[in-house]
PLY file of the C-alpha trace (Angstrom):
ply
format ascii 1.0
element vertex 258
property float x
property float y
property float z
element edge 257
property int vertex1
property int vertex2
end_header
161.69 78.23 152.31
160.70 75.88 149.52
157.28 74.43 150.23
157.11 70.44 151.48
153.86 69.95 150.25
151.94 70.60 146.47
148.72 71.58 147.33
145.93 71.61 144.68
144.22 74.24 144.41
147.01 76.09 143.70
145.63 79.30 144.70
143.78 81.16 147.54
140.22 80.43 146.69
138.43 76.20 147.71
135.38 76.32 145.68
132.55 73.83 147.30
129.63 72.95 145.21
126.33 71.86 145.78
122.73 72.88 146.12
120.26 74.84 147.97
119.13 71.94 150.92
122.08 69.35 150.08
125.77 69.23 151.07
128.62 71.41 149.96
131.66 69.63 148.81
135.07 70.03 147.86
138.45 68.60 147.77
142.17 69.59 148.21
144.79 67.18 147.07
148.46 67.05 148.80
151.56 65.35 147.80
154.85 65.28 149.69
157.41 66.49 147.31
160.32 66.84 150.21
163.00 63.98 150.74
161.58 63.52 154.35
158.13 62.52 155.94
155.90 65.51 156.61
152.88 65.87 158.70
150.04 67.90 158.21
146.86 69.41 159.35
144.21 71.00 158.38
142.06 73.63 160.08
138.79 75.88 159.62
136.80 78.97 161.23
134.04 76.71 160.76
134.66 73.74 162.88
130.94 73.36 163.75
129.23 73.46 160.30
132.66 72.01 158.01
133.48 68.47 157.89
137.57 67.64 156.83
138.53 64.25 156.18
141.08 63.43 157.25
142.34 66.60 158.59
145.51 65.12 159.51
148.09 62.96 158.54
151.41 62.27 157.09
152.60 61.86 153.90
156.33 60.07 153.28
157.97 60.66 150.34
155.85 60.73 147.00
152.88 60.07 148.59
149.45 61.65 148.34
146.08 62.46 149.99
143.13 63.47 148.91
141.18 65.47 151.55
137.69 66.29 151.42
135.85 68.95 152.25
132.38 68.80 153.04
129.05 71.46 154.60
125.90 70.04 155.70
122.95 70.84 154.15
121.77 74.47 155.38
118.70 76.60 153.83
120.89 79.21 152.29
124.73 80.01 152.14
126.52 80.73 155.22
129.37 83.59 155.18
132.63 82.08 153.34
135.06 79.67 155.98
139.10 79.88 155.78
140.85 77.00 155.59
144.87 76.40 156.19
146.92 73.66 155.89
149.83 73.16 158.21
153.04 71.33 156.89
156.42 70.39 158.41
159.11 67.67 158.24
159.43 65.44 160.61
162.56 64.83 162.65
163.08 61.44 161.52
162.30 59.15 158.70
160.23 56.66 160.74
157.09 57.97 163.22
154.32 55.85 164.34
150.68 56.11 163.26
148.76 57.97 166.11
146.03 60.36 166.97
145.87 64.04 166.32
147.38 64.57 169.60
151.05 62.93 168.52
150.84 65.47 165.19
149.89 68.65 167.68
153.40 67.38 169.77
155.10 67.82 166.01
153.91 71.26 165.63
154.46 71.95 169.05
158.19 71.37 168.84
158.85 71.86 165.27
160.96 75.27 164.69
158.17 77.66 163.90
160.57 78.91 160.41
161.02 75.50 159.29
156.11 75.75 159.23
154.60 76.18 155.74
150.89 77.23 155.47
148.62 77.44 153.02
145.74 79.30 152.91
142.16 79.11 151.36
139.13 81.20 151.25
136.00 79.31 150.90
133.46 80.24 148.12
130.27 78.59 147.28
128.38 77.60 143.73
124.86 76.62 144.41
123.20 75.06 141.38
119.94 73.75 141.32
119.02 70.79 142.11
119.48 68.50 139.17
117.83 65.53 137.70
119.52 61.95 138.51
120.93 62.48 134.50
122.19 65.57 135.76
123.46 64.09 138.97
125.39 61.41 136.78
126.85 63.80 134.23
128.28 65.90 136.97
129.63 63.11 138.86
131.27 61.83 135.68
132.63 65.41 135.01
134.30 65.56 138.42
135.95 62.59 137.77
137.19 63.22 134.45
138.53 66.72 135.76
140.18 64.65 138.51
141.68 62.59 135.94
142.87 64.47 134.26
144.55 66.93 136.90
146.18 63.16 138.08
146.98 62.49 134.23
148.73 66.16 134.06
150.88 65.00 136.98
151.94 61.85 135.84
152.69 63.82 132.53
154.63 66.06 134.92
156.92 63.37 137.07
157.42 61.01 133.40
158.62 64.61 132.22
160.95 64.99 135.72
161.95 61.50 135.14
163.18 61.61 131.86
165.58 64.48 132.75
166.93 62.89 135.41
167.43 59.93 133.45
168.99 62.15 130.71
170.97 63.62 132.98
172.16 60.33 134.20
172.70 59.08 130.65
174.96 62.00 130.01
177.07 61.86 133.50
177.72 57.73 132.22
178.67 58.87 128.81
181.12 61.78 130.57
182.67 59.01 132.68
183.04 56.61 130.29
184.79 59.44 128.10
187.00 60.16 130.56
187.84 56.41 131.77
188.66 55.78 127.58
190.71 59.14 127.36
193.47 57.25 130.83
192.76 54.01 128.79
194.39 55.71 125.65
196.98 57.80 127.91
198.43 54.55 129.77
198.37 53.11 126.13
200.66 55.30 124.50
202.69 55.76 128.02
202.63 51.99 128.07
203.97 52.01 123.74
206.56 54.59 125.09
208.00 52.94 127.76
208.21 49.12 125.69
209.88 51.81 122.90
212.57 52.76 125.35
213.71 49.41 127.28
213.91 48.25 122.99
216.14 51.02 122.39
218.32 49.97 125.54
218.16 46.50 124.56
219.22 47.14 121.17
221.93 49.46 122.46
223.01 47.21 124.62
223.51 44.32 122.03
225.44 46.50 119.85
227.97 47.32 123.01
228.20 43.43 123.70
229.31 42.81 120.01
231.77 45.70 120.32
233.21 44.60 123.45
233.55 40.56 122.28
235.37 42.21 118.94
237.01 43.86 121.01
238.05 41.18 123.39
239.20 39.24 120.07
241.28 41.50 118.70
242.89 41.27 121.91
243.19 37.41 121.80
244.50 37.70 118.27
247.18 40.26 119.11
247.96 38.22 122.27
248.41 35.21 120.16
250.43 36.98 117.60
252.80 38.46 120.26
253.68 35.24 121.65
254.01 33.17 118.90
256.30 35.97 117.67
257.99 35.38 121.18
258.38 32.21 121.00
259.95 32.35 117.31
262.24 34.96 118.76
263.52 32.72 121.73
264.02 29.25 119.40
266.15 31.50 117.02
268.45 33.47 119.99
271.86 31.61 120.62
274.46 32.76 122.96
278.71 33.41 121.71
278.31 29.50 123.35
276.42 28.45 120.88
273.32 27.58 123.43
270.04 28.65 122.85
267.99 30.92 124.28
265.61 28.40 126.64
269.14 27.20 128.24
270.80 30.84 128.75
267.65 31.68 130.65
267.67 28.99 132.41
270.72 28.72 133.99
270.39 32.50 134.26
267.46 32.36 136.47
268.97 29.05 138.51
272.35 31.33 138.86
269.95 33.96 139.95
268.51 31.63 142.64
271.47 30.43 144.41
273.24 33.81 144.66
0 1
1 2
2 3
3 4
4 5
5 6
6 7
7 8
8 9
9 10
10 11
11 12
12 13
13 14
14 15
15 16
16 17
17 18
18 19
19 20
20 21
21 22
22 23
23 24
24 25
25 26
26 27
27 28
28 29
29 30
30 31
31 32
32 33
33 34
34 35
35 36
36 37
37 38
38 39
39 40
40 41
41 42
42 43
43 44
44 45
45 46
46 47
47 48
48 49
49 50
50 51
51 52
52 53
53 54
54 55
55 56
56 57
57 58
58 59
59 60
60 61
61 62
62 63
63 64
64 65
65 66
66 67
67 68
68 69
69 70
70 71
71 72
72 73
73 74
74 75
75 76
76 77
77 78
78 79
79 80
80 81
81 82
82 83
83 84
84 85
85 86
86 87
87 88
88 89
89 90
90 91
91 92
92 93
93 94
94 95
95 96
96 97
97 98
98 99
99 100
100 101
101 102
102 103
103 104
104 105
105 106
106 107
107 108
108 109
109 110
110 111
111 112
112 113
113 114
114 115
115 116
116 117
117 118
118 119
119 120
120 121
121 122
122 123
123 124
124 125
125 126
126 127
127 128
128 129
129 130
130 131
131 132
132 133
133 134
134 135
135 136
136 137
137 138
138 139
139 140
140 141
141 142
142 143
143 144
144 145
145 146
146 147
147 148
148 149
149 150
150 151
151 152
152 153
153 154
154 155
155 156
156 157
157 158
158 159
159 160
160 161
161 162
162 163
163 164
164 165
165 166
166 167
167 168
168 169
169 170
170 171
171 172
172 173
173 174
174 175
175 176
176 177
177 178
178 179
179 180
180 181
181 182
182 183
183 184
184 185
185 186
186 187
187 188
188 189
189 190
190 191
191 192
192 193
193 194
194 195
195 196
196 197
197 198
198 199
199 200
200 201
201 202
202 203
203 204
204 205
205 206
206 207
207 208
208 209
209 210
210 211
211 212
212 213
213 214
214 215
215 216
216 217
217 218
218 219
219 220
220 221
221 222
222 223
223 224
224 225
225 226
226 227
227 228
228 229
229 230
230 231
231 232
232 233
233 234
234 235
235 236
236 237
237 238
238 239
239 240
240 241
241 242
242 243
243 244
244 245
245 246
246 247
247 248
248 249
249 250
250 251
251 252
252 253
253 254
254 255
255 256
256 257
């Protein structure tokens, strides 16, 4: 199961520091790298003697917490305290602030697979006790470890960040290669088409000039024929000597009256 928390220290050992007659200190850092909110605790062997603040909480996405860990002053150094930090998503995106006893409920009902742990042994650096020069140098050396584990992490999420925008970049440039190859398909289908309906224009024009030469020819013919007709009637005469508009006439009266 792939962890919901990053927990620094990364590995199985919390190292407190501090000296002989003063406090014992150290921290452990968690961020929520899930998609959902995710609760956590933190317990000891040593709940008299070790202080953890807060040792409970939750994180929503991104976030982080820095938890100390802190031992009273004792004479010398008492046997070495496990630590382990329980982790699970919660069930919905929004739960309400409350005590430790509404994050017990969570554990309580969470599926016991869907649990991550962690795990630390404690071990402890006594150093003696310094001067306030040495006090300040330390303190400054703390924090400029601290910053720069936090700069290595920003490093790391610009670095996460720039592939997923390069990733993006590339998926816009694939779709907008794609949309311009349909762009240039429904172009030339579009070219192909106009192409066509020209053809059957043009084909169409030449089949209207051949049917109105056509339909002139006829004229001219019909024309010719009758005037040839007509030529054919004013020059027929009967052994009467009438011509041929009177013989058919008085033909087709004869034939009306018989």
């Amino acid at each position: 199961m792939k962890p919901h928390l990053k927990v620094t220290p990364n590995d199985l050992l919390l190292t407190l520091t501090g000296t002989i007659g003063g406090a014992f200190t150290a921290y452990i850092t968690l961020k929520n790298t899930s998609s959902k909110p995710v609760c956590f605790v933190v317990r000891t062997t040593d709940q008299e003697n070790c202080i953890v603040d807060p040792y409970s909480g939750l994180l929503r996405q991104g976030e982080s917490q820095r938890i100390t860990v802190m031992m009273p002053p004792f004479e010398k150094i008492p046997p070495a305290a496990k630590f382990m930090v329980r982790s699970c998503k919660t069930s919905s995106w929004f739960i309400p602030a409350g005590d430790i006893q509404d994050f017990e409920s969570i554990f309580k009902n969470a599926d016991p697979s869907k649990i991550c742990c962690n795990f630390f042994m404690a071990a402890f650096i006594a150093i003696k006790k310094p001067s306030s020069e040495t006090v300040e140098v330390i303190r400054l050396r703390q924090e400029m470890t601290e910053a720069r584990r936090d700069l290595n992490e920003a490093h790391g999420e610009i670095g996460e960040s720039r592939a997923t925008h390069s990733n993006d970049v590339n998926n816009i440039h694939q779709e907008l290669t794609e949309a311009r190859q349909k762009i240039e398909e429904n172009h030339w289908s579009h070219l192909k088409t106009v192409k066509e309906i020209h053809q059957e224009m043009t084909e169409a024009r030449r089949e209207l000039i051949e049917a109105r030469r056509e339909i002139e020819e006829s004229r001219v013919a019909h024309s010719q024929a009758r005037f040839q007709c007509e030529i054919c009637l004013e020059e027929f005469t009967d052994v009467a000597g009438n011509r041929a508009l009177k013989v058919l006439r008085e033909f087709l009266t004869g034939l009306v009256k018989s």
